[in-house]
C-alpha positions in Angstrom: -58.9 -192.1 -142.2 -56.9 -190.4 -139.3 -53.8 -192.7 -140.3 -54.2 -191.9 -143.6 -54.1 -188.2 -142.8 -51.0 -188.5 -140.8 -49.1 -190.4 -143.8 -50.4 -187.8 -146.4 -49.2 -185.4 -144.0 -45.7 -186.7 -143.2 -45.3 -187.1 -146.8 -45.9 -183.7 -147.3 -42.9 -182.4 -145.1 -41.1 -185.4 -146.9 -41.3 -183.7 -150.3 -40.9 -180.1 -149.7 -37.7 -181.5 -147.2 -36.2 -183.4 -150.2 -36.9 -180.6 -152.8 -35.5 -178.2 -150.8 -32.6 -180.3 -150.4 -32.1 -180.4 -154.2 -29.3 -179.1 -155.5 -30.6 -176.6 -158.8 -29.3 -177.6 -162.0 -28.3 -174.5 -162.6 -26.5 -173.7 -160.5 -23.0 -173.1 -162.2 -21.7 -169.6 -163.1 -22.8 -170.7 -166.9 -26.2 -170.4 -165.9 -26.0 -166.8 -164.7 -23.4 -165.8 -167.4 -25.9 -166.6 -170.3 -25.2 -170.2 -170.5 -27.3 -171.3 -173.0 -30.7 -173.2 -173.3 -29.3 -176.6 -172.4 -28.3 -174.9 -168.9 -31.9 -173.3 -168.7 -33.7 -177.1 -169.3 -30.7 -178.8 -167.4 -28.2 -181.4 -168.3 -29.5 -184.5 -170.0 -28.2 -187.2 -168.0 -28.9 -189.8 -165.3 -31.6 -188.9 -162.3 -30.2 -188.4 -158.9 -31.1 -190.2 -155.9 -32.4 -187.1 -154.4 -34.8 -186.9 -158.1 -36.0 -190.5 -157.5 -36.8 -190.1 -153.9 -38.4 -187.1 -155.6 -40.3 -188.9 -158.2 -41.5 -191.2 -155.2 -42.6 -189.0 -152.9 -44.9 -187.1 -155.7 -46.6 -190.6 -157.0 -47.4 -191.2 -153.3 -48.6 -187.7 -152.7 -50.7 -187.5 -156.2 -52.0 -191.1 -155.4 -53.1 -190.3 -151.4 -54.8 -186.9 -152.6 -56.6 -188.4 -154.8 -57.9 -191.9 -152.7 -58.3 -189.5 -149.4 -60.6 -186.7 -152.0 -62.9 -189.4 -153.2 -62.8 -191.7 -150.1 -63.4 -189.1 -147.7 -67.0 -189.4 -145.7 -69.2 -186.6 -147.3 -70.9 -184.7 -144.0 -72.6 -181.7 -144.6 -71.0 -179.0 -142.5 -72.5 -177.0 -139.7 -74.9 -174.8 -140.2 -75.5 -171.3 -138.3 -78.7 -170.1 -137.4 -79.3 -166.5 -137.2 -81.9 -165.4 -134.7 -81.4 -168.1 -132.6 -81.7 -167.7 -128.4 -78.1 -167.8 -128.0 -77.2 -165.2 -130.5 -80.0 -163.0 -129.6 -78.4 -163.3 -125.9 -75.1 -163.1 -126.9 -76.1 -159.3 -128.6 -77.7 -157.8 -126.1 -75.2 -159.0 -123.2 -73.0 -156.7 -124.9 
């Protein structure tokens, strides 16, 4: 599970890196100037290699959450105990 972790992980900064990158599609003076609806939803065309890297990096991520949420061991977590000797020590050392 650790490896997995550090994949999902480094896939993370992978796709925020590569969005960032990304160029907006509107980003032409149209755009700000009231350049109509087809600047708004983009221009219909073919995908970037920065938009399939894109498309990539999501599948993996979508895929990983999902195999690491239902794989992952179920431990119940910690409980804390109130009254115990250490907390009752802890309280009146103050």
């Amino acid at each position: 599970m650790g490896l997995l972790l550090i994949i999902h992980v480094l896939v993370c900064i992978l796709l925020t890196s590569v969005v960032l990158l990304q160029v907006g599609r509107g980003a032409s003076t149209g755009a700000s100037f009231g350049g109509g609806v087809r600047t708004f939803f983009g221009p219909a065309g073919t995908v970037s290699f920065l938009g399939k890297v894109i498309i990539v990096l999501a599948v993996i991520f979508i895929v990983m959450t999902l195999f690491l949420s239902i794989f992952s061991p179920k431990t119940k977590p910690p409980e804390i105990k109130v009254g115990t000797e250490t907390s009752a020590n802890l309280v009146h050392s103050v």
